[in-house]
MDAnalysis code that builds the backbone (N, CA, C; Angstrom):
import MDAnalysis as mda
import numpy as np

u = mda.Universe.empty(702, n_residues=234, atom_resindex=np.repeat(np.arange(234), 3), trajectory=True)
u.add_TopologyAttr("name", ["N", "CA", "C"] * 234)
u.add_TopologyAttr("resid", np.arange(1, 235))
u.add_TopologyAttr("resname", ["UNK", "UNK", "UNK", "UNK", "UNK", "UNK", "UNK", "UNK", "UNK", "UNK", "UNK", "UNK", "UNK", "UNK", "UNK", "UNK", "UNK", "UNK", "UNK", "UNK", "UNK", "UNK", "UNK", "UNK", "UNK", "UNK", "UNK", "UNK", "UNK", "UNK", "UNK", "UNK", "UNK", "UNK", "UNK", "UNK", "UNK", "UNK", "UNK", "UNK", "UNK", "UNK", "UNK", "UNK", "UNK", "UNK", "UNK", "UNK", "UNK", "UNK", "UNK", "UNK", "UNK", "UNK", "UNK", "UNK", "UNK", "UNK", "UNK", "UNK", "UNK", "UNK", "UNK", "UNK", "UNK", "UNK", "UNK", "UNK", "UNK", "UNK", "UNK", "UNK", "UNK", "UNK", "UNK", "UNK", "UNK", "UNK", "UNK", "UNK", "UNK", "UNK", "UNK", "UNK", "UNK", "UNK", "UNK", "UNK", "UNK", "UNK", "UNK", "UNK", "UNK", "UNK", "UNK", "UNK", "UNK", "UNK", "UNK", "UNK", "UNK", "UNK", "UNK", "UNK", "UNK", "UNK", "UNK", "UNK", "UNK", "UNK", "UNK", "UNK", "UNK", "UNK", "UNK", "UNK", "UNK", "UNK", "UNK", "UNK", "UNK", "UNK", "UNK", "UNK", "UNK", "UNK", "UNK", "UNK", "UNK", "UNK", "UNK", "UNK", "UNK", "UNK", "UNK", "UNK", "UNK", "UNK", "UNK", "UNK", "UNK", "UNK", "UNK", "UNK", "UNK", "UNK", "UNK", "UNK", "UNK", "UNK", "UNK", "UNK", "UNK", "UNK", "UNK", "UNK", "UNK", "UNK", "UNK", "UNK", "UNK", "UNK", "UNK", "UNK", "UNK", "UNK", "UNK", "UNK", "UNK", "UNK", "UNK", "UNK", "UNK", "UNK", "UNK", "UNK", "UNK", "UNK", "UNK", "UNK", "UNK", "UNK", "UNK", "UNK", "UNK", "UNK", "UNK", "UNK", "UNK", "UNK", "UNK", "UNK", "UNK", "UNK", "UNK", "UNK", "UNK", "UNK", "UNK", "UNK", "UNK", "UNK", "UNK", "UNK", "UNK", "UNK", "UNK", "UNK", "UNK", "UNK", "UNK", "UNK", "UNK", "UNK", "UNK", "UNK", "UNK", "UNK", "UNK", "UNK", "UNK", "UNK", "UNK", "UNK", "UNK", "UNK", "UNK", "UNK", "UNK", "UNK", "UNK", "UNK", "UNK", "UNK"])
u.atoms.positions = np.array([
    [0.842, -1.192, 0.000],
    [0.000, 0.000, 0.000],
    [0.880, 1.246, 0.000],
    [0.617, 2.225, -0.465],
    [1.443, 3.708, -0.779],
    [1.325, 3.897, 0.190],
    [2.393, 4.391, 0.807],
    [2.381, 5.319, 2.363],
    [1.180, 6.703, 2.055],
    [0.376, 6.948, 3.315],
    [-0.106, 7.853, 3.619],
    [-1.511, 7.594, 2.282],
    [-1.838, 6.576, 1.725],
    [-2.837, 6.283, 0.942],
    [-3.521, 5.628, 2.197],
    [-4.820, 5.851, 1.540],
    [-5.996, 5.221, 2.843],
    [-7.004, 4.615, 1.886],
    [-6.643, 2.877, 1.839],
    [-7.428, 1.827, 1.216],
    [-8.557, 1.622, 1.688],
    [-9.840, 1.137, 0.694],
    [-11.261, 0.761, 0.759],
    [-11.180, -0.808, 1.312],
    [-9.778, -1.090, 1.230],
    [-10.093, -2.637, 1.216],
    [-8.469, -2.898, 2.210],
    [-9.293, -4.127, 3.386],
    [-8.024, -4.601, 4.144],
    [-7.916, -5.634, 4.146],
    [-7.017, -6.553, 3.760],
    [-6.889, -7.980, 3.744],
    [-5.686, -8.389, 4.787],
    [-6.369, -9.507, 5.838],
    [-5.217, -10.033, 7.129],
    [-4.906, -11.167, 7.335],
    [-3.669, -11.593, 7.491],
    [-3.200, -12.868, 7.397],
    [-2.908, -13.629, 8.509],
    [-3.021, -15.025, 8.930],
    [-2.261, -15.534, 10.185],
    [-1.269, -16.662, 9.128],
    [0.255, -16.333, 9.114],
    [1.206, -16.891, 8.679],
    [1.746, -17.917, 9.431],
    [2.174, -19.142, 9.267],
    [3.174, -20.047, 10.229],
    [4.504, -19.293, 10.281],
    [5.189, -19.236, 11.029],
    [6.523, -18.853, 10.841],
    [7.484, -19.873, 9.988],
    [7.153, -20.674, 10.288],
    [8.321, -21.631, 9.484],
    [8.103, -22.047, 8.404],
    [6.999, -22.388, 7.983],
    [6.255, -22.854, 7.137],
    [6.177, -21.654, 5.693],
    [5.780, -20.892, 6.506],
    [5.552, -19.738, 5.595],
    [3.649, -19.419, 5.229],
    [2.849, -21.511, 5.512],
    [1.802, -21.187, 5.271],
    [1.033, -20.372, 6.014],
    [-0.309, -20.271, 5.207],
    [-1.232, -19.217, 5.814],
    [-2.219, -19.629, 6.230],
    [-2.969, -19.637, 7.429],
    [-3.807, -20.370, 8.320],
    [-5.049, -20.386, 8.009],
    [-5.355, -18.854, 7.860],
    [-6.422, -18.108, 8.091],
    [-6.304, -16.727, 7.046],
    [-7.510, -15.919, 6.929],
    [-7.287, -14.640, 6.234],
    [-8.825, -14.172, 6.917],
    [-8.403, -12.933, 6.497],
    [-9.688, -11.765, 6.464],
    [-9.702, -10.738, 5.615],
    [-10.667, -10.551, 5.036],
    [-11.058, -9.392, 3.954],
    [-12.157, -8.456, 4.579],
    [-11.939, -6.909, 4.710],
    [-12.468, -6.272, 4.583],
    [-12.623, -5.484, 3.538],
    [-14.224, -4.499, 3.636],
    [-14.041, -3.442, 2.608],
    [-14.820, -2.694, 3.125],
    [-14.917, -1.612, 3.103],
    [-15.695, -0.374, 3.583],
    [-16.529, 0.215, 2.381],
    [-16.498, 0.345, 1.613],
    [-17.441, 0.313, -0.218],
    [-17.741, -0.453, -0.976],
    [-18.642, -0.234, -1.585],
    [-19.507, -0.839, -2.635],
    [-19.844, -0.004, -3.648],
    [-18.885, -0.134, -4.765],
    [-19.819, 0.701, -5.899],
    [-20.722, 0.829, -6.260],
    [-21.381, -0.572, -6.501],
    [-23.046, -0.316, -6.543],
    [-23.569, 0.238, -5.702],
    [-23.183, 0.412, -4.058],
    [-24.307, 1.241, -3.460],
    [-23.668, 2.601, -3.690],
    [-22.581, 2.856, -4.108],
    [-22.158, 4.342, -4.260],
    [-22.701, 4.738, -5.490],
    [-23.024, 4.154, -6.630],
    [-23.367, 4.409, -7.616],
    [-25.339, 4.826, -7.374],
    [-25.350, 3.893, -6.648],
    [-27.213, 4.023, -6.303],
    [-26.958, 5.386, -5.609],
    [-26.454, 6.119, -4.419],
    [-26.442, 6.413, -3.845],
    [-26.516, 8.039, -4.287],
    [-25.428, 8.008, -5.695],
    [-24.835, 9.321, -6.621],
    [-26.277, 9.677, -7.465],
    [-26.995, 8.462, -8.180],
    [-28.059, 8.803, -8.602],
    [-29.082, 9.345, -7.798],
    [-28.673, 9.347, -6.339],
    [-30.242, 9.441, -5.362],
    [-31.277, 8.552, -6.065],
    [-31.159, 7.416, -6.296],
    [-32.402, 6.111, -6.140],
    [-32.620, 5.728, -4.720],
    [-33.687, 5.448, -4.621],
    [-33.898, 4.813, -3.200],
    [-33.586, 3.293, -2.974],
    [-33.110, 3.326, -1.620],
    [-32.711, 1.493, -1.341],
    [-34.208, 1.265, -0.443],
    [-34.689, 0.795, -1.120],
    [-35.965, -0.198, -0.664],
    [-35.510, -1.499, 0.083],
    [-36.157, -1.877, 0.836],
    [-36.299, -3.258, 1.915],
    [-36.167, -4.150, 0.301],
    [-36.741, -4.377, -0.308],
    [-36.720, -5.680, -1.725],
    [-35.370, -5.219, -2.240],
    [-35.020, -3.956, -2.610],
    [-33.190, -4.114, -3.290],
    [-32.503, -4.147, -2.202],
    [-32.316, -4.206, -0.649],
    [-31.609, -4.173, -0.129],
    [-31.353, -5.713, 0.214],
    [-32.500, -6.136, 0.388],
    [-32.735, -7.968, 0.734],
    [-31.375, -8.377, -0.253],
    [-31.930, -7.796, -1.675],
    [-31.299, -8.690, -3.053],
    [-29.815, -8.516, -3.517],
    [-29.229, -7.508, -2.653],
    [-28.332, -6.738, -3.110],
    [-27.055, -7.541, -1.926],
    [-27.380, -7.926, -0.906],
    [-26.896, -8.206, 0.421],
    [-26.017, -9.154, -0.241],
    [-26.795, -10.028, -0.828],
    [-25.954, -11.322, -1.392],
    [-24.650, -10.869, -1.895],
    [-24.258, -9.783, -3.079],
    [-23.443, -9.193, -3.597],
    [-22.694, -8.265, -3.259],
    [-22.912, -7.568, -2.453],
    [-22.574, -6.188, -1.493],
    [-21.259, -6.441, -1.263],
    [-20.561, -5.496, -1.762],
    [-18.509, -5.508, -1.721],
    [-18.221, -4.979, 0.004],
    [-19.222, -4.285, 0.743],
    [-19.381, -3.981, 1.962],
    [-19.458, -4.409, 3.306],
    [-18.352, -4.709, 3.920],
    [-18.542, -5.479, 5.080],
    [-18.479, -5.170, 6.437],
    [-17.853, -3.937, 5.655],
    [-17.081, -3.014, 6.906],
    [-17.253, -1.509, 7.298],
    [-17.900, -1.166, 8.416],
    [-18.150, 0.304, 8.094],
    [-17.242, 1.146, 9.480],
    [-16.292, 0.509, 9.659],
    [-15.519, 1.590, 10.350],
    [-14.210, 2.330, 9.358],
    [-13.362, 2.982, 9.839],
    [-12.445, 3.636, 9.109],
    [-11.508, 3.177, 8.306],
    [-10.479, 3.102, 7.337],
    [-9.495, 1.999, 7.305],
    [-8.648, 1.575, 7.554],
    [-8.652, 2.366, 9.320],
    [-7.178, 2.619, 10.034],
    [-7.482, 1.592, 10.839],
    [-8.851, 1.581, 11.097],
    [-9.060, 0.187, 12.164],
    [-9.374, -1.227, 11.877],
    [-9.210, -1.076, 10.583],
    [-9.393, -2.487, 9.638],
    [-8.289, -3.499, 9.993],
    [-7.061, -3.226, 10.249],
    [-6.489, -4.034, 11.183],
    [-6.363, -4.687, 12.656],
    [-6.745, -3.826, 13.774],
    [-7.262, -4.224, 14.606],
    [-8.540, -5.264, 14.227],
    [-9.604, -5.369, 13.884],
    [-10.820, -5.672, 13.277],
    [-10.545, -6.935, 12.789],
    [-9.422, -6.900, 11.907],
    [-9.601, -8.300, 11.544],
    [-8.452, -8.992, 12.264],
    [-7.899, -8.574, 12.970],
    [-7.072, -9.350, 13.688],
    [-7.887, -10.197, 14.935],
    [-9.011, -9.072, 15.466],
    [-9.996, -9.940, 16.806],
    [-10.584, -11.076, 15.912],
    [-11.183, -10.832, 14.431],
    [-11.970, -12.147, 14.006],
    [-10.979, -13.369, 13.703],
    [-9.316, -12.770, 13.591],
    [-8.840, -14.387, 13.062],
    [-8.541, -14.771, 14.077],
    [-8.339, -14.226, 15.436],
    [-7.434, -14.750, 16.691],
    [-9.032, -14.926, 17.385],
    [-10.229, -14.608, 16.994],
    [-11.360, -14.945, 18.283],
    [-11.897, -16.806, 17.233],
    [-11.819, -16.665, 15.985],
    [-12.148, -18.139, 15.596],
    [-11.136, -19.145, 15.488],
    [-9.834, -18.903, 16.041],
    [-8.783, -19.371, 16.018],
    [-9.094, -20.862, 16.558],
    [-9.479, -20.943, 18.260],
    [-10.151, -22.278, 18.522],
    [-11.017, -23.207, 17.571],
    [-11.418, -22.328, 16.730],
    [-12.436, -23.558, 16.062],
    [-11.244, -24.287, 14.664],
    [-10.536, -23.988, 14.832],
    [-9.427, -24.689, 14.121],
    [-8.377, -25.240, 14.403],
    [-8.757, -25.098, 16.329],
    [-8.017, -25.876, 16.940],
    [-6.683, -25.568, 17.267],
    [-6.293, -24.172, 16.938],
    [-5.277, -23.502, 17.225],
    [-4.745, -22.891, 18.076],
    [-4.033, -22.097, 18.764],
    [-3.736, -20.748, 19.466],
    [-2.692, -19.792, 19.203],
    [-2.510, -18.713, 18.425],
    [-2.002, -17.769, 18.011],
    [-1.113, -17.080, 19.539],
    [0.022, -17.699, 20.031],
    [0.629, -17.267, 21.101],
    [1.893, -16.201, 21.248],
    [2.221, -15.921, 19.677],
    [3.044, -14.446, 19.628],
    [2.428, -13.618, 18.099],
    [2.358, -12.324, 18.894],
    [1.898, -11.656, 17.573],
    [3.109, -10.550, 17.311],
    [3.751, -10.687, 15.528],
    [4.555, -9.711, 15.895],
    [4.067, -8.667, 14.804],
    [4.871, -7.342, 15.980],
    [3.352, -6.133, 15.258],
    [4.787, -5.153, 14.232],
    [4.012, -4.398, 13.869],
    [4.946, -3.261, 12.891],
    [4.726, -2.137, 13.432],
    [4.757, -2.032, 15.142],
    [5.265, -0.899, 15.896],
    [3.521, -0.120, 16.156],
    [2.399, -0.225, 15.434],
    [0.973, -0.084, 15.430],
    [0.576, -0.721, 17.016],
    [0.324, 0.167, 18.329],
    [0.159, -1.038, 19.247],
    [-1.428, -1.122, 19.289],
    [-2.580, -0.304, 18.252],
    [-3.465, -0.561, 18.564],
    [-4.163, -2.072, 17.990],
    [-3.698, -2.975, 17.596],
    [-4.322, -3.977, 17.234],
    [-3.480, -4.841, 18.110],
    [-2.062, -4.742, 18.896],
    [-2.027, -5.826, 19.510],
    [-2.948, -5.538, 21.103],
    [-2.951, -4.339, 21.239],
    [-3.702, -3.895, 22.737],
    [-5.341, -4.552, 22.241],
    [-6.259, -5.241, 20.876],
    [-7.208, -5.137, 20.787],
    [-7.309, -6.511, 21.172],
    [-5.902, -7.519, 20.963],
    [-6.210, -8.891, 20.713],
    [-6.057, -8.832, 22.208],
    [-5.191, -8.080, 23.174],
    [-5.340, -8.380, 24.891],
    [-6.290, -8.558, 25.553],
    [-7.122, -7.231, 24.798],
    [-8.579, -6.803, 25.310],
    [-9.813, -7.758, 24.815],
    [-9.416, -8.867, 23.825],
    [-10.289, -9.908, 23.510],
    [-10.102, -10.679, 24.360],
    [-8.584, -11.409, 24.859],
    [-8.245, -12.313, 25.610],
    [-8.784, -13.747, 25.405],
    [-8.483, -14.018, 24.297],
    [-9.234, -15.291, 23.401],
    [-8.509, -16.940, 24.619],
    [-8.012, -16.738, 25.004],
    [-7.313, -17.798, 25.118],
    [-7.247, -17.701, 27.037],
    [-7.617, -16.669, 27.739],
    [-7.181, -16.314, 29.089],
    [-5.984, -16.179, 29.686],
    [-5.020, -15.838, 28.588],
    [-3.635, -15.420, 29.306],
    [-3.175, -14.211, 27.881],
    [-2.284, -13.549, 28.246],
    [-1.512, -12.605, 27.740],
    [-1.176, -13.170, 26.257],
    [-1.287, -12.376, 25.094],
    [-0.807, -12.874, 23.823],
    [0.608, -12.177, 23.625],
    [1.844, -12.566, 23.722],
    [3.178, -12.167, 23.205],
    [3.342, -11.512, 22.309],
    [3.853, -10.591, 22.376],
    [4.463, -9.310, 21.287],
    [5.933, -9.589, 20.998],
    [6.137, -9.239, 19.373],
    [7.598, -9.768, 19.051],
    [7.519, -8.454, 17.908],
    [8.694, -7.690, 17.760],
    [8.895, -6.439, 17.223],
    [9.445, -6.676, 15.369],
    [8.327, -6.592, 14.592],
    [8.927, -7.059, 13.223],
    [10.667, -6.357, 13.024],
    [11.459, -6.758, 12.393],
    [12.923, -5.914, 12.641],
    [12.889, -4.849, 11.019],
    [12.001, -5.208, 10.556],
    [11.732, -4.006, 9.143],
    [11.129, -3.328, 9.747],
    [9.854, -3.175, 10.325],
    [9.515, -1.792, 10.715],
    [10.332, -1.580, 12.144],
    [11.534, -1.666, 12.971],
    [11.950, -1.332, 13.821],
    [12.968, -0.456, 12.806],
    [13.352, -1.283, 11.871],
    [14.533, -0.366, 10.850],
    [14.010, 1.266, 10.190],
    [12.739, 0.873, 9.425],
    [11.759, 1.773, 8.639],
    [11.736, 3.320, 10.296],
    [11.407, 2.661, 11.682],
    [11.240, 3.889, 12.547],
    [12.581, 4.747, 12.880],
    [13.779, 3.928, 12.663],
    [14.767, 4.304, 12.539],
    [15.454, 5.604, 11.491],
    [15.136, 5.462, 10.427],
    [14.903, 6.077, 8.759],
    [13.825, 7.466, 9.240],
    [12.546, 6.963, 9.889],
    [11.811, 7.916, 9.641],
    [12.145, 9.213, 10.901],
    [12.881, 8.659, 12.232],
    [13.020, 9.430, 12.915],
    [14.407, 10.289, 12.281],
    [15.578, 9.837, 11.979],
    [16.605, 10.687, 11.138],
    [16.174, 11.617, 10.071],
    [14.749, 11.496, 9.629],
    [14.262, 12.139, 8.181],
    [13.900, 13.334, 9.364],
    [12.955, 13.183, 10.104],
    [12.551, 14.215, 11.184],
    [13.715, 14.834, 11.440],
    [14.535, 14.507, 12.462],
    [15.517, 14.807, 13.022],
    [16.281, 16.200, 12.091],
    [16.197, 15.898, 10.564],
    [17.392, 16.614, 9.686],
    [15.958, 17.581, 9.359],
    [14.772, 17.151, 9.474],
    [13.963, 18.203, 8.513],
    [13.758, 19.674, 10.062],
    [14.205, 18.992, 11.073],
    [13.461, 20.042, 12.324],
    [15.041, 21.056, 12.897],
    [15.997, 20.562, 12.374],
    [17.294, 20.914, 12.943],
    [17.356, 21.983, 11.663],
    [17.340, 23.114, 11.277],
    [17.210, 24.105, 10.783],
    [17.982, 25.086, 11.001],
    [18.180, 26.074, 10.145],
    [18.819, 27.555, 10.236],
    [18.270, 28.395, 9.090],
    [18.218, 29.752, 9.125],
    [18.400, 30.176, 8.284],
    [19.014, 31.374, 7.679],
    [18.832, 31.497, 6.621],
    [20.222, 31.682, 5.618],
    [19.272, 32.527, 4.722],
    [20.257, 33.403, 4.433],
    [20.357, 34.480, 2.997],
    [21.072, 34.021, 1.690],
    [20.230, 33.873, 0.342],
    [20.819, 33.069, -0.785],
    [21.179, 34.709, -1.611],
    [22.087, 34.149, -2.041],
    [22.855, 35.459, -3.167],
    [21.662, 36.592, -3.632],
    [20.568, 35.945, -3.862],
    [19.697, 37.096, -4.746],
    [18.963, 37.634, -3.689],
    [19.163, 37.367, -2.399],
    [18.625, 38.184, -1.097],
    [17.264, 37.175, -0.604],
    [16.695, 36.224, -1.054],
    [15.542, 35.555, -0.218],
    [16.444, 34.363, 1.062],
    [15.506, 34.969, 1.664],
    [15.722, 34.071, 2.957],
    [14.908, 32.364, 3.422],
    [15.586, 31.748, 3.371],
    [15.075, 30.360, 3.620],
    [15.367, 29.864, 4.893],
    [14.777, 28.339, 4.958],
    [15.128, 27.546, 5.788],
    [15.760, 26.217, 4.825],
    [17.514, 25.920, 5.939],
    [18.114, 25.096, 5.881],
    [18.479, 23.851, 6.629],
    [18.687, 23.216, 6.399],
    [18.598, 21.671, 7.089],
    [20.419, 21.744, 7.731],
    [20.701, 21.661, 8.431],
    [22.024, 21.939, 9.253],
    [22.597, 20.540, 9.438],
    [21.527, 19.538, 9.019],
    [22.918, 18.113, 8.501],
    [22.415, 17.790, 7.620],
    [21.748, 18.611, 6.458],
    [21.788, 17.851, 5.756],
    [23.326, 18.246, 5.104],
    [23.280, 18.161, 3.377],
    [24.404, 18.507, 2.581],
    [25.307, 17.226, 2.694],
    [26.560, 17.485, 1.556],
    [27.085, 16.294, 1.589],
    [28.424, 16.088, 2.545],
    [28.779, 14.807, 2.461],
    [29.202, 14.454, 4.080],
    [28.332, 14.654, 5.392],
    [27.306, 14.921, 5.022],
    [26.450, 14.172, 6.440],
    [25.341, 14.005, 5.988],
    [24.119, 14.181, 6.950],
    [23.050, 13.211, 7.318],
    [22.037, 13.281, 5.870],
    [22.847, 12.945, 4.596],
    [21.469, 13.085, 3.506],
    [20.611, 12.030, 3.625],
    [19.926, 11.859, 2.506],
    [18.908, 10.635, 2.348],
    [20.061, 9.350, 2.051],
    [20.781, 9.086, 0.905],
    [21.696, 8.082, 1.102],
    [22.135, 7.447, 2.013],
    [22.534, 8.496, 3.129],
    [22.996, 7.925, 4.212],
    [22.287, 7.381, 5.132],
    [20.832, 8.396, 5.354],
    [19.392, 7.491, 6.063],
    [19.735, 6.170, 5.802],
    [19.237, 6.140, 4.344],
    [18.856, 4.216, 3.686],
    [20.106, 3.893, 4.514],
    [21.114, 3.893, 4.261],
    [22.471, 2.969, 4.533],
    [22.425, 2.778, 5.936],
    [22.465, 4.369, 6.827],
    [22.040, 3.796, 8.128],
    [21.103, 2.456, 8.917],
    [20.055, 3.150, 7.947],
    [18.895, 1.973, 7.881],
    [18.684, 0.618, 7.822],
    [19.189, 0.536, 6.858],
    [20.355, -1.196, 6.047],
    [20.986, -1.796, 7.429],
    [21.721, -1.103, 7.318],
    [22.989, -1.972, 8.609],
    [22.611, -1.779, 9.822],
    [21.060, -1.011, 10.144],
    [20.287, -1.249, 11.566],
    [20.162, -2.965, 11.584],
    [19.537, -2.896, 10.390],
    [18.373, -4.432, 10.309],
    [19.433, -5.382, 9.834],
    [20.504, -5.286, 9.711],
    [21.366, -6.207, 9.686],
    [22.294, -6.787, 10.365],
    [22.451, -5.470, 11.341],
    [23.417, -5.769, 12.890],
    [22.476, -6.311, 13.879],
    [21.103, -6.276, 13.719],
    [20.085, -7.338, 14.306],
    [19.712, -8.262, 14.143],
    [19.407, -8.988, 12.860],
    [19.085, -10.333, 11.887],
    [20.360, -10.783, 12.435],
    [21.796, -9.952, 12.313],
    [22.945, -11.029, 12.627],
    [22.739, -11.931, 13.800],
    [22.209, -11.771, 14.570],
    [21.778, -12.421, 15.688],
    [20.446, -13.770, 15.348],
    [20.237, -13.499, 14.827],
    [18.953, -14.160, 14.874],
    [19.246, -15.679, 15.013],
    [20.402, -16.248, 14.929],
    [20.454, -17.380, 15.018],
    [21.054, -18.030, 16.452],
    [21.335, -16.618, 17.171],
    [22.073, -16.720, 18.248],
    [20.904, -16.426, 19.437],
    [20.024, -17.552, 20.116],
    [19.112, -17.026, 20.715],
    [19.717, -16.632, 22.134],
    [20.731, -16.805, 22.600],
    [21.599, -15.789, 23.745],
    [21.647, -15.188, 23.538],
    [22.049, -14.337, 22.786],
    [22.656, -13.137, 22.383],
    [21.963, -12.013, 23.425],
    [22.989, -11.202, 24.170],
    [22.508, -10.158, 25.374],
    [22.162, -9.024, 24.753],
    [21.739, -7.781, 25.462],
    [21.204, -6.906, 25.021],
    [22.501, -6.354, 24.653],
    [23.129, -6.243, 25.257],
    [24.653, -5.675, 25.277],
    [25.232, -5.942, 24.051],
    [25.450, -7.252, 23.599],
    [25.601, -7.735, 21.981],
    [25.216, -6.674, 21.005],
    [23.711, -7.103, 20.990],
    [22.765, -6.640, 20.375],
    [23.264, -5.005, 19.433],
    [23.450, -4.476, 21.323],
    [23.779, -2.846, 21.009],
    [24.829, -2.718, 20.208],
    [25.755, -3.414, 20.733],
    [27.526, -3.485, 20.111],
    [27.297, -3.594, 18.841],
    [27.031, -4.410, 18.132],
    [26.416, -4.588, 17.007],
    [25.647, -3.369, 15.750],
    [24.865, -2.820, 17.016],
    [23.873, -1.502, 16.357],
    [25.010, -0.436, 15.936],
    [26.239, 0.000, 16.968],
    [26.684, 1.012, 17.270],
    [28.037, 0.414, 15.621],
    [28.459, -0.611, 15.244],
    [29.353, -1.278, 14.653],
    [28.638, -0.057, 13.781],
    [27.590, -0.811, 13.328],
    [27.225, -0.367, 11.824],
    [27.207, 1.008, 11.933],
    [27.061, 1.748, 12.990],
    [26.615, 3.095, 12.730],
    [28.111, 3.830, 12.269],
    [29.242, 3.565, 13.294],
    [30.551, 4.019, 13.076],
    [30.692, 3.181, 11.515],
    [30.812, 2.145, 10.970],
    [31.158, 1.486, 9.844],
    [30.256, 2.736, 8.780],
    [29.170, 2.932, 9.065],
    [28.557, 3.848, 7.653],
    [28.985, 5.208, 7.687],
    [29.538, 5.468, 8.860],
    [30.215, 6.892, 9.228],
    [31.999, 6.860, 8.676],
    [32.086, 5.835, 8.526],
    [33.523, 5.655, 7.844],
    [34.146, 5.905, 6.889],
    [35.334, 6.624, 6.663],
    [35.882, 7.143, 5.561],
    [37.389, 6.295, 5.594],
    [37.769, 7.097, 4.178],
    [38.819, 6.445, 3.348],
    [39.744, 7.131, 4.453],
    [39.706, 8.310, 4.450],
    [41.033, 9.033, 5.781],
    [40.843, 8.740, 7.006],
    [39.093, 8.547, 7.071],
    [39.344, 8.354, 8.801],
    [38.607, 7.126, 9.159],
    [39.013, 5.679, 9.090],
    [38.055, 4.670, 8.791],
    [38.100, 3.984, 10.309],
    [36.852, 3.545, 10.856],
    [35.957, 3.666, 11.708],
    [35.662, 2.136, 12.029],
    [36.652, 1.282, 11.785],
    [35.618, 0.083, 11.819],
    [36.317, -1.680, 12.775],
    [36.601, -0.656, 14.142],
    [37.204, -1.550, 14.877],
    [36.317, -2.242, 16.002],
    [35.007, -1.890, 15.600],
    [33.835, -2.432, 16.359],
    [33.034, -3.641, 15.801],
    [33.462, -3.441, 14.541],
    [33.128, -4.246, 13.399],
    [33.191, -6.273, 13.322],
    [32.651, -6.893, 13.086],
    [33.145, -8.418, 13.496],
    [34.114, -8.317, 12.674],
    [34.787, -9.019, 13.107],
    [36.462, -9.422, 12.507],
    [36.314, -10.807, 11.628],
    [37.373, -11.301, 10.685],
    [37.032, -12.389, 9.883],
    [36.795, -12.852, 8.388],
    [36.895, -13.292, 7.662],
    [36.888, -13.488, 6.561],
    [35.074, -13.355, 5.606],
    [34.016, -13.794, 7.105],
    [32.967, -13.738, 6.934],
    [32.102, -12.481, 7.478],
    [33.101, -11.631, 7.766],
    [32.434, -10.739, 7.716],
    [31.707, -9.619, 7.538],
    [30.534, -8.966, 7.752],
    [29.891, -8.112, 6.359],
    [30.390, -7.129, 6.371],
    [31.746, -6.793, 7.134],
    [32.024, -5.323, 7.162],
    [33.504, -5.820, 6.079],
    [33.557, -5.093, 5.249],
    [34.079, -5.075, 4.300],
    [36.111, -4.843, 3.969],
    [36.146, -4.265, 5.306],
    [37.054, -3.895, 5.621],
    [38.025, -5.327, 6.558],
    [37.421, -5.641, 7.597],
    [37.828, -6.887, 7.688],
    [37.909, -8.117, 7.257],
    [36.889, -8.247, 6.235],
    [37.040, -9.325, 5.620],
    [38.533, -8.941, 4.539],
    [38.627, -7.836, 4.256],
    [39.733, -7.517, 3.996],
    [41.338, -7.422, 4.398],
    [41.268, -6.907, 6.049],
    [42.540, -7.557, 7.324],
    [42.375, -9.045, 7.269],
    [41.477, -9.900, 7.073],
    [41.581, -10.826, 7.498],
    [42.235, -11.639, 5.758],
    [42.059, -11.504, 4.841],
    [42.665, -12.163, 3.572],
    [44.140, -10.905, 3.270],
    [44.032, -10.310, 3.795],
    [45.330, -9.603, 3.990],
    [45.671, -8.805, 2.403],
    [44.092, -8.056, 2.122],
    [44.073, -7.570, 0.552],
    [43.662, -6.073, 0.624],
    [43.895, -5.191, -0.230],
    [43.185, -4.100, -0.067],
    [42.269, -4.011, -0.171],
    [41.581, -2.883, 0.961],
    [39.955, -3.049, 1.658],
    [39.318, -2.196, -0.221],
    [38.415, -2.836, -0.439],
    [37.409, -2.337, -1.407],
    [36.148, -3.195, -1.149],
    [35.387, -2.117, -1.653],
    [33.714, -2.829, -1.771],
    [33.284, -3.859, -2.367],
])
């Protein structure tokens, strides 16, 4: 879906993790052309076209389409039992109103687990640096005398959009690195976060990357380079 677009139609999934299959779904829609079309003509909906129309009606849903997720998340996790299931971690994309909706159903009588998708932990990452450079400001007089507002990191050698994404990148990758390591401390974790940040901050004169995993396998580019004993390139 386009960011900041607001769909007629919500479709929700319960995925296996391992599997990949899909359990369950839900479709909403909040319109119906035909009744928007009846509606534009001003015809009347009579009790006999409304009876006849029900069958066909693209309309299922008449709240907003912000809550179309919450919504269909209570119907796949409240019929979940009748398939003999129990949906015991939900992981959200940082939205806490649909996991606070499945608490407040309490399908099962204990607490449903929250697990933090690591793309949208990356994506809040990106969007708070976009803030960050658009609110940090000055302003400035341009040669022909108009006065603006300037972004005080942005420009090159620091905080542009390039560097967002890249930041961004090696968030969700100094975290996935873990993923196979279910010890792994918070402390790790961080060490890890902070690698990539100095590694994308790194230059040819002043290179940055002794936080970095060391090794032949590793994604920082530079050591896999100390370690085959070659000059560091991309």
């Amino acid at each position: 879906m386009t960011r900041g677009h607001s769909s007629h139609i919500g479709v929700g999934f319960v995925v296996e993790v391992d599997t990949g299959f899909i359990v369950d779904r839900e479709v909403f829609s909040n319109f119906c052309q035909v009744c928007s079309n009846r509606d534009k003509k001003k015809l009347p909906i009579t009790p006999e076209w409304k009876i006849k129309h029900e069958l066909f009606c693209n309309k299922n849903f008449t709240g907003i389409s912000a809550s179309m997720e919450a919504e269909a998340a209570c119907h796949l996790w409240g019929r979940s039992t009748e398939l003999r299931l129990r949906y015991t971690t939900f992981v959200g994309d940082g939205d806490s109103n649909t996991y606070l909706a499945i608490q407040q159903l309490n399908q099962y009588g204990f607490p449903v687990q929250k697990e933090e998708c690591i793309n949208h932990v990356s994506k809040r990452l990106g969007t708070r640096l976009r803030k960050l450079k658009k609110e940090m400001t000055t302003t400035v007089t341009t040669k022909t005398g108009k006065v603006m507002k300037k972004s005080v990191l942005g420009g090159a050698g620091q905080l542009t959009d390039n560097v967002i994404n890249k930041l961004t990148r090696y968030f969700g990758k100094a975290i996935r690195g873990n993923k196979d390591k279910p010890n792994t401390s918070t402390y790790e974790i961080r060490k890890n976060v902070l690698a990539s940040f100095f590694h994308a901050s790194s230059t040819d004169d002043r290179p940055m990357h002794k936080h970095c995993p060391p090794g032949v396998n590793s994604w920082c580019f530079y050591k896999r380079s100390e370690s085959d004993k070659t000059k560091p390139c991309r």
